[in-house]
C-alpha positions as CSV (number, residue, x, y, z in Angstrom):
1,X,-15.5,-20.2,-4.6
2,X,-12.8,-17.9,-4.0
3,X,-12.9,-15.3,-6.9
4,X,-11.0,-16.9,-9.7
5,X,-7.9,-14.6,-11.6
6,X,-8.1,-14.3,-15.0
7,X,-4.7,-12.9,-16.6
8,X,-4.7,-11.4,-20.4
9,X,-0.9,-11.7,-22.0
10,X,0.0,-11.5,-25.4
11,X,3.0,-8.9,-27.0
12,X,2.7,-5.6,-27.3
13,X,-0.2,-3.8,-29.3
14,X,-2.2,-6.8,-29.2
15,X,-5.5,-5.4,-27.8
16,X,-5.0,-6.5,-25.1
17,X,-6.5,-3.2,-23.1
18,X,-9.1,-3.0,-25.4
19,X,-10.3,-6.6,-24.0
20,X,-9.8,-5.8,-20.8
21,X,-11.9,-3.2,-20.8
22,X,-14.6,-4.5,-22.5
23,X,-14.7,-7.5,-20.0
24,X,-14.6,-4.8,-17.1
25,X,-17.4,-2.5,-18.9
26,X,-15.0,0.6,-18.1
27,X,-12.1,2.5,-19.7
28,X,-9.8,1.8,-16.8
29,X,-7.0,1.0,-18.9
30,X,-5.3,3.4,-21.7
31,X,-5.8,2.3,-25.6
32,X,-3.3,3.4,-28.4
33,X,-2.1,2.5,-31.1
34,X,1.5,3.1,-29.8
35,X,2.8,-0.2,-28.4
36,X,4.1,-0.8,-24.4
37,X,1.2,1.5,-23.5
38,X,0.3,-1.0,-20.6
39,X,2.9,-1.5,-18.1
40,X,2.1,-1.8,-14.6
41,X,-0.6,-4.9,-14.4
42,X,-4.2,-3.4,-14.1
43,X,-7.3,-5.0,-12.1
44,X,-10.6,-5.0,-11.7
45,X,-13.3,-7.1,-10.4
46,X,-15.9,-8.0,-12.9
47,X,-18.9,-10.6,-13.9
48,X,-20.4,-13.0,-16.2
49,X,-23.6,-15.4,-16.2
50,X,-23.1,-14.5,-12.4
51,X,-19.6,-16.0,-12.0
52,X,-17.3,-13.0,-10.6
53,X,-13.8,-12.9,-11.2
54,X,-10.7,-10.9,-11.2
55,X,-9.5,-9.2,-14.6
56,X,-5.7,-8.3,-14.9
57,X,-4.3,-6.0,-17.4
58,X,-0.7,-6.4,-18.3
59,X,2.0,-5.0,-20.7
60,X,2.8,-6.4,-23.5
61,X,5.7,-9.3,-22.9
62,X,8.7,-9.3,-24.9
63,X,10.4,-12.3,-23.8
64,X,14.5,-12.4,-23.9
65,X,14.8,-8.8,-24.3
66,X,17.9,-6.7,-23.5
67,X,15.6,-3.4,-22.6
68,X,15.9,-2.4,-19.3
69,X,11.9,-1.2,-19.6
70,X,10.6,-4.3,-21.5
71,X,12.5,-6.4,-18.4
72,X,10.3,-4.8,-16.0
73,X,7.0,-5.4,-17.9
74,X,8.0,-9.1,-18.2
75,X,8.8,-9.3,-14.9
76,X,5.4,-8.8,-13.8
77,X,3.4,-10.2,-16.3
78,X,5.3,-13.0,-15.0
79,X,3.7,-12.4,-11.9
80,X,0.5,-12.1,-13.2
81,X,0.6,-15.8,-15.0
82,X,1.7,-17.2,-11.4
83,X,-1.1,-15.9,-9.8
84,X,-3.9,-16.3,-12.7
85,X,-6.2,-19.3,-12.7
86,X,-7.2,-18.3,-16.4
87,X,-5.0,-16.9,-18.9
88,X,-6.1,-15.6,-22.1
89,X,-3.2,-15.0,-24.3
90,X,-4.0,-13.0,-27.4
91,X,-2.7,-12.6,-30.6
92,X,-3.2,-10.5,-33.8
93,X,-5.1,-12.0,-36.7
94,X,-4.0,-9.0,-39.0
95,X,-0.4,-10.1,-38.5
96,X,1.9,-13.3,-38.9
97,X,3.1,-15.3,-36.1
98,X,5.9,-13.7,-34.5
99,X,9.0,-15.4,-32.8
100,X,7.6,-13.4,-29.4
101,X,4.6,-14.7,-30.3
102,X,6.0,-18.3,-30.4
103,X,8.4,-17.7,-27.1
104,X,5.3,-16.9,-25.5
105,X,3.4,-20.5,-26.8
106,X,6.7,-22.1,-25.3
107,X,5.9,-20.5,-21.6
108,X,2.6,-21.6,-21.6
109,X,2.8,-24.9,-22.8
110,X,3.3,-26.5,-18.8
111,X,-0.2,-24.7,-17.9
112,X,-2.3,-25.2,-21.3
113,X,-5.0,-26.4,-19.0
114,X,-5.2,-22.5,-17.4
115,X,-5.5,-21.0,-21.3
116,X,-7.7,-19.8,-23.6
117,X,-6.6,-18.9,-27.2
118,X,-7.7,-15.9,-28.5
119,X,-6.6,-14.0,-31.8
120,X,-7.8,-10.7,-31.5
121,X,-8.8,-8.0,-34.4
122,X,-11.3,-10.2,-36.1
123,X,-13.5,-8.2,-37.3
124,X,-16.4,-10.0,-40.1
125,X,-16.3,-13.6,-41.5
126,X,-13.8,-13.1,-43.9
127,X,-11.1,-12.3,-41.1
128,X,-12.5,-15.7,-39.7
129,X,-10.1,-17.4,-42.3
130,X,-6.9,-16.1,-40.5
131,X,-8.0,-18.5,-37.7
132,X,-6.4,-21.7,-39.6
133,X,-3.1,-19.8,-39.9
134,X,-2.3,-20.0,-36.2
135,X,-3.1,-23.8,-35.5
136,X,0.6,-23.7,-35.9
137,X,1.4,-23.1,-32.5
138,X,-0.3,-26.1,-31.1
139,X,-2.9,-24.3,-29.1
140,X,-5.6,-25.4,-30.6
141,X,-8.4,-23.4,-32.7
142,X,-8.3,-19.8,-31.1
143,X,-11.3,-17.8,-30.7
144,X,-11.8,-15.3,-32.8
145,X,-13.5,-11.9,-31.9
146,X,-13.0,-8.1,-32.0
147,X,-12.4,-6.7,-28.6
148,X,-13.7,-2.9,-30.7
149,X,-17.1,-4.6,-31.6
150,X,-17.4,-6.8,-29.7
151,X,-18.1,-9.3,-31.8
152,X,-17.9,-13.1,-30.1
153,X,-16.9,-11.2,-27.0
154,X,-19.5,-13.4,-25.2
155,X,-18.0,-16.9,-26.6
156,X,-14.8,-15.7,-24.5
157,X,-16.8,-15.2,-21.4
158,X,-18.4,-18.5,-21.7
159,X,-15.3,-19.8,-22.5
160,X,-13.5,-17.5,-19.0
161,X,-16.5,-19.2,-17.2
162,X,-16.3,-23.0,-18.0
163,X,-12.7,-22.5,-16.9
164,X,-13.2,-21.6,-13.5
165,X,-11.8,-24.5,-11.2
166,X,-14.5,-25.5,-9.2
167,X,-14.1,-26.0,-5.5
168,X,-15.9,-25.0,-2.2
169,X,-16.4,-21.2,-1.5
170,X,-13.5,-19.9,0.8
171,X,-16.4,-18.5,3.1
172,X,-17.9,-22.5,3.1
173,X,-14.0,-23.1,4.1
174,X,-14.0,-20.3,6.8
175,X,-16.2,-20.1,10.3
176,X,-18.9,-18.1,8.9
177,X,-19.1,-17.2,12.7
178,X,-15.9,-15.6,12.8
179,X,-14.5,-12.1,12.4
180,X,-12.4,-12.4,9.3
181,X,-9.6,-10.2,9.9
182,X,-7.1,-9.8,6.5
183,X,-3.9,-8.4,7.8
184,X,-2.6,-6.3,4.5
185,X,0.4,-4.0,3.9
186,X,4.1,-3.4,2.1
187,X,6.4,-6.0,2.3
188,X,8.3,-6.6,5.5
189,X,6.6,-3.9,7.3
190,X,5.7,-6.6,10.3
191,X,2.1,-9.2,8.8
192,X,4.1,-12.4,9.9
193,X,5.1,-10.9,13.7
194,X,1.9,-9.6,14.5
195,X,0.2,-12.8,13.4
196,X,2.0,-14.9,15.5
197,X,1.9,-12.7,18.3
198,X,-2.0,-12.7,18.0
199,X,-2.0,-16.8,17.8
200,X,0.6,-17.1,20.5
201,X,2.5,-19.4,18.2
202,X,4.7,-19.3,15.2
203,X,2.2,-20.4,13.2
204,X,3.7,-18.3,10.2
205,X,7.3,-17.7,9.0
206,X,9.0,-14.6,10.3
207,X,11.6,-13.6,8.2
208,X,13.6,-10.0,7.6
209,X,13.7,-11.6,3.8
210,X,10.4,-9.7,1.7
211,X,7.9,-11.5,0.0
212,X,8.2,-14.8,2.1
213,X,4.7,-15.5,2.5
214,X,3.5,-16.0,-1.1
215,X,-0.1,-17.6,-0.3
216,X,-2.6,-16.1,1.9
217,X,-2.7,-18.4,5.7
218,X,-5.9,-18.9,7.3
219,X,-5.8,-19.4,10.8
220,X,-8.5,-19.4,13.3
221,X,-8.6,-18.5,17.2
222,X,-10.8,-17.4,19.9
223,X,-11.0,-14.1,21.8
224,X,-13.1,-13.3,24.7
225,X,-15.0,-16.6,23.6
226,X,-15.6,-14.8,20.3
227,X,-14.0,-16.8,17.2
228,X,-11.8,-14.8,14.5
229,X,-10.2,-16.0,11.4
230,X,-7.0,-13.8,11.1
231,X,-5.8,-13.9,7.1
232,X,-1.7,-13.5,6.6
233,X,-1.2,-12.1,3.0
234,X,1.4,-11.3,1.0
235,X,3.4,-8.5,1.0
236,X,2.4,-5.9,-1.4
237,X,5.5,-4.8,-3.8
238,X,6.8,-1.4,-3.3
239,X,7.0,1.1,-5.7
240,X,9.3,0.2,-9.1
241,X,12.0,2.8,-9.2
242,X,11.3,3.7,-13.0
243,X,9.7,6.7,-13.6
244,X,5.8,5.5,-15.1
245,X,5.7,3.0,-12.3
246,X,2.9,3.0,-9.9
247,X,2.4,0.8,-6.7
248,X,0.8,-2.4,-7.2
249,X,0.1,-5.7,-5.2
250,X,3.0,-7.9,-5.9
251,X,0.4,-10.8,-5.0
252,X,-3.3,-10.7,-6.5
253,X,-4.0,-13.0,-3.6
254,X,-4.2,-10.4,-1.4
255,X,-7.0,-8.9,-3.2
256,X,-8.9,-12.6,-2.4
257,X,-8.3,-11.9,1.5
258,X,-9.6,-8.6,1.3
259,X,-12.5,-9.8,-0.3
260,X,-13.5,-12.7,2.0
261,X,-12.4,-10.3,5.0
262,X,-15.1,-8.3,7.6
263,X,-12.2,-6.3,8.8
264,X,-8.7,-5.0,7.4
265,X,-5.8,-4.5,9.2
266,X,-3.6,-1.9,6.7
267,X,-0.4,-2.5,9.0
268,X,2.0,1.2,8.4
269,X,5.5,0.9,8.8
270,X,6.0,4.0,11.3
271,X,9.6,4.2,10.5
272,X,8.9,4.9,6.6
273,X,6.2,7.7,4.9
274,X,2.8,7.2,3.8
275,X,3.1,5.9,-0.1
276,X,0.8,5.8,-2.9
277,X,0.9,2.0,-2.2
278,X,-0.8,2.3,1.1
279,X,-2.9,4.7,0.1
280,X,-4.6,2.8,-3.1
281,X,-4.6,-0.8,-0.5
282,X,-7.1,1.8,2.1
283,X,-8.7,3.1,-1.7
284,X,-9.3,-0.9,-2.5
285,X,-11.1,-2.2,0.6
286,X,-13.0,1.0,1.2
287,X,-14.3,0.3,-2.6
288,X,-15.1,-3.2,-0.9
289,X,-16.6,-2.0,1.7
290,X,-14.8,-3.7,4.2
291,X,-14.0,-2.2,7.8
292,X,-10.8,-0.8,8.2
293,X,-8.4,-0.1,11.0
294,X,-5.1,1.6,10.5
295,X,-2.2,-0.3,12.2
296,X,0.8,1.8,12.9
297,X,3.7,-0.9,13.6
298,X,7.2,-0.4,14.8
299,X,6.2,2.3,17.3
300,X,8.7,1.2,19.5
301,X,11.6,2.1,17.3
302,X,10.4,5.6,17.2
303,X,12.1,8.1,19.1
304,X,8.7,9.9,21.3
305,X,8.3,14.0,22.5
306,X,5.0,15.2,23.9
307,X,3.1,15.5,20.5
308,X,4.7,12.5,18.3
309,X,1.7,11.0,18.2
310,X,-0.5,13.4,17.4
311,X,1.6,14.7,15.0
312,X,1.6,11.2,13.2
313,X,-2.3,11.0,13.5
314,X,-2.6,14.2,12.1
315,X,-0.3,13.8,9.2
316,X,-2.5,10.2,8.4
317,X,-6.0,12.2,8.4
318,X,-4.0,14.9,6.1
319,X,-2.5,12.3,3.4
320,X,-5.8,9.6,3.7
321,X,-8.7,11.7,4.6
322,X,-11.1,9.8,2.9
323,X,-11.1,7.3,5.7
324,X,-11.1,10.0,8.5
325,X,-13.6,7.5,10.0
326,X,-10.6,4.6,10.4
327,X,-9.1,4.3,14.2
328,X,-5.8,4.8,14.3
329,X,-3.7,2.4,16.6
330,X,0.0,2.5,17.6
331,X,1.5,-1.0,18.4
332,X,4.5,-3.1,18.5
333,X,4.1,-7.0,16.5
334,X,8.0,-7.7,17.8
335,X,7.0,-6.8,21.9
336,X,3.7,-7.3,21.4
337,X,2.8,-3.3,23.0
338,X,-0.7,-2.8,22.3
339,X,-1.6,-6.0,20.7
340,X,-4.4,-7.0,23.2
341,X,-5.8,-3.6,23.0
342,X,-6.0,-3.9,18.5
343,X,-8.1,-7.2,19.4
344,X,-10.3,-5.2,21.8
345,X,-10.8,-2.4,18.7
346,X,-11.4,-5.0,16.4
347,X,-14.4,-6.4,18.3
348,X,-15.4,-2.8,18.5
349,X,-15.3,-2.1,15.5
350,X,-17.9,-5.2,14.7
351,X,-19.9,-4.4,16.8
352,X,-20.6,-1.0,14.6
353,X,-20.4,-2.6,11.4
354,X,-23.7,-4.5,13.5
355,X,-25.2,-1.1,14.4
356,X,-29.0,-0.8,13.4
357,X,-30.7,2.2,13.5
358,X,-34.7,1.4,13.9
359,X,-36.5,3.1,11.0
360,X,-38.5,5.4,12.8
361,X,-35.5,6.8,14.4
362,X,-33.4,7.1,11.6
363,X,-36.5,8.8,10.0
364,X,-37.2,11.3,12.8
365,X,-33.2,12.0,12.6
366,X,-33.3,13.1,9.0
367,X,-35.8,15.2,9.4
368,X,-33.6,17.4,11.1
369,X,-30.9,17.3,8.9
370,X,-32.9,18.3,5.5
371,X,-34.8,20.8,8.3
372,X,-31.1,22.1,9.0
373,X,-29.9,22.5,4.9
374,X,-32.7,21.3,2.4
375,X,-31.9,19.3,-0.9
376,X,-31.6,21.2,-3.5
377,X,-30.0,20.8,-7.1
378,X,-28.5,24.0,-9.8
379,X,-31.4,23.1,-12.3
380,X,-33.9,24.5,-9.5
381,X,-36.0,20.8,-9.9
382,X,-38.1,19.7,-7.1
383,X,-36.2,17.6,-4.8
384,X,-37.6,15.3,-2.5
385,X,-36.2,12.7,0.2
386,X,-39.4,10.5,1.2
387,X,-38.1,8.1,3.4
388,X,-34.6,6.3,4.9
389,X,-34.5,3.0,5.8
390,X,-30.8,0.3,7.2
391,X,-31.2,-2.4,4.5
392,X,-29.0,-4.3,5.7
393,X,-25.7,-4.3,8.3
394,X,-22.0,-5.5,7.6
395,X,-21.7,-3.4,6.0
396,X,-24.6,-0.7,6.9
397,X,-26.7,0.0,4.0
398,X,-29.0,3.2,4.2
399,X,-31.5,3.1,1.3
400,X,-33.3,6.1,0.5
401,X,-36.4,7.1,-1.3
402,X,-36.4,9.8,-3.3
403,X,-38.2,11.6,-6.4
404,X,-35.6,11.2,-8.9
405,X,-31.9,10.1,-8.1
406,X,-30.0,12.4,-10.6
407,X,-31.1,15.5,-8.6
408,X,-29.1,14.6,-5.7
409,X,-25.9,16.0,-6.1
410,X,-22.5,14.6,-4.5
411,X,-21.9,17.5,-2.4
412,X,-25.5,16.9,-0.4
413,X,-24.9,12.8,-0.6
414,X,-21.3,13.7,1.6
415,X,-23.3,16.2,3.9
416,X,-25.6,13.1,4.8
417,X,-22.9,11.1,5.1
418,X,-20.8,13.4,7.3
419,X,-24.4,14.0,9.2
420,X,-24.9,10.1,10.0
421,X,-21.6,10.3,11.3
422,X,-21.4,12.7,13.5
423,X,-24.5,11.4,15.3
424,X,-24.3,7.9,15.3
425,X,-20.0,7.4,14.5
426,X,-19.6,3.5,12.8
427,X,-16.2,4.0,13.8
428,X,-14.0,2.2,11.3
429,X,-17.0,1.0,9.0
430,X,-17.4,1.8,5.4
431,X,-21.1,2.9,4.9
432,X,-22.5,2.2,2.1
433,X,-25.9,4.7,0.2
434,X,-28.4,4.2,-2.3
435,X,-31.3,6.4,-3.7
436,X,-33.9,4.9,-5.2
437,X,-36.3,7.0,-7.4
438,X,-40.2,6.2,-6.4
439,X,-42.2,4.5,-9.1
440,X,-45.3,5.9,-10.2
């Protein structure tokens, strides 16, 4: 199915971090013991028993507050319980119940069906019999585990897992035929326009008003007999004016649509500057391994001289250079300038995300380039490439056999990349590499 949300709330200094990343298997997001450490919602895709879903991170909600800060953190754990199909709300079993504690029962209580009860800090049996002390808040018997152990940590991912609404797979729901094309980007920066101009129809709401499309739309066409699936998402929130904020998606369902997408359209707003935002949407479906294709809209409302857009191209590869492989197209959704010519990329770039390289070719080619600068690694070990072969395509996967992985460092892994490249292009495709030690 489309990958499920799962959303952990509670108030502050909760361990709430601590849980999420456990469930993630990474320190993504800060601990300490000072409270309100979490603010900006966190994400990360993650699995269990082979179920994948989405974990979010959020600050610590302090409902009814008068603080400016503690406002903004509600705000969009707000956001985050919208968009979540499973929420775990967590409490402390080392404390009482608090009144936020209870103001947060009374928010859930609509969606009880979406949570799972979780009292946090339980560390051996004895703190087991601090469970019966919260069936006050009509939840229900919480679970009880120790995110630090990890103690009944996997009773709350079988738990997260018998949750997840069932339901066909959004690729059973799409042409698996198709190009799926996810059209991401800021708010109002120009999705909705160049959707419809694409169908030919108003098929979504075009509005000056941000945030207006709030589900991603599916909707399918044909071009050049070739059927596409173009994916309308919401507008990604800008950047909060206080001074710890970072850019975040102000809908999670936009990381859904990059997911089930082939290609991604990261639509630009030529009027405005490259933002963090844009840059960690591109640092999100490269991580995916999606294809990508920068879309600069609202060309026509730029005043042009000889070199404008050169200059514009060259400031992109400058501030997003790790996607110097992206094309880079100019267009207008309101006139439509260009439009047919982004379709005509897009099928393009599909084609290269098809590429195969026959494995005797793709041998005979590296030979050249270890011949040119040979592998070689600071502890003076022995290495050795035996072998290449394209595992798969869509996204192209180049397996390599070697002696031992460690030895190959990330400076000689980019000079093959960058090799590969220059030969055979994959324009707009994100490659992907593995090295695979030979068994004895």
């Amino acid at each position: 199915m489309s990958i499920p949300i799962v959303a952990i709330i509670g108030r502050p200094n909760v361990g709430k971090s601590t849980i999420f990343n456990r469930m993630v298997r990474k320190r993504l997001a800060i601990v300490d013991k000072e409270s309100g450490v979490t603010r900006d919602r966190k994400y990360q895709e993650t699995e269990w028993s082979g179920y994948s879903f989405i974990a979010v991170d959020t600050g610590g909600m302090v409902p009814n507050s008068f603080d400016e800060m503690e406002q903004l953190i509600q705000l969009q754990v707000e956001i985050a319980i919208q968009e979540a199909d499973i929420i775990i709300f967590v409490l402390d079993c080392k404390t009482v119940i608090t009144t936020t504690d209870e103001q947060i029962t009374k928010k859930l209580f609509p969606i009880l069906d979406k949570v799972i009860f979780v009292l946090n800090k339980v560390d051996n049996q004895k703190d087991e019999l601090y469970l019966f002390d919260f069936l006050n808040l009509g939840l229900g018997e919480p679970i009880g585990i120790s995110a630090i152990s990890g103690r009944n940590f996997g009773e709350l991912l079988d738990n997260v897992v018998e949750k997840i609404p069932p339901g066909k797979s959004e690729y059973d729901i799409l042409n698996k035929e198709s190009i799926k094309i996810a059209v991401v980007g800021k708010q109002n920066v120009g999705k909705s326009s160049l959707v419809n101009k694409i169908i030919g129809q108003n098929a979504v709401i075009v509005t000056e008003i941000p945030g207006t499309t709030r589900d991603s739309i599916h909707l399918n066409f044909n071009y050049k007999e070739r059927p596409m699936t173009i994916i309308d998402t919401a507008g990604l929130r800008k950047k909060s004016k206080v001074k710890f904020g970072i850019e975040y998606f102000s809908n999670l369902r936009s990381l859904r649509s990059i997911n089930s997408s082939d290609i991604v359209l990261v639509l630009l707003d030529a009027q405005e500057e490259i933002s963090l935002q844009d840059k960690r949407i591109v640092e999100y479906t490269q991580s995916q391994y999606k294809d990508i294709i920068i879309v600069v809209n609202k060309w026509d409302l730029i005043a042009k001289e000889n070199d404008t857009t050169s200059k514009y191209i060259q400031k992109i590869r400058e501030e997003m250079g790790f996607i110097n492989y992206a094309p880079i197209i100019f267009i207008s959704a309101l006139t439509g300038k260009r439009v047919n010519k982004l379709l005509e990329l897009i099928l393009y770039v599909e084609e290269q995300s098809n590429l195969r390289i026959p494995t005797s070719k793709l041998n005979q080619f590296f030979q050249s380039v270890f011949q040119k600068y040979a592998p070689h690694h600071p502890s003076k070990k022995n290495v050795k490439f035996y072998y290449c072969t394209e595992a798969n395509v869509h996204p192209p996967t180049f397996v390599f056999s070697v002696n031992n992985p460690k030895l190959i460092t990330e400076n000689y892994k980019r000079y093959i990349h960058n090799q590969i490249r220059e030969i055979y292009k994959f324009e707009g495709v994100t490659l992907r590499f593995k090295y695979k030690g030979r068994k004895n």
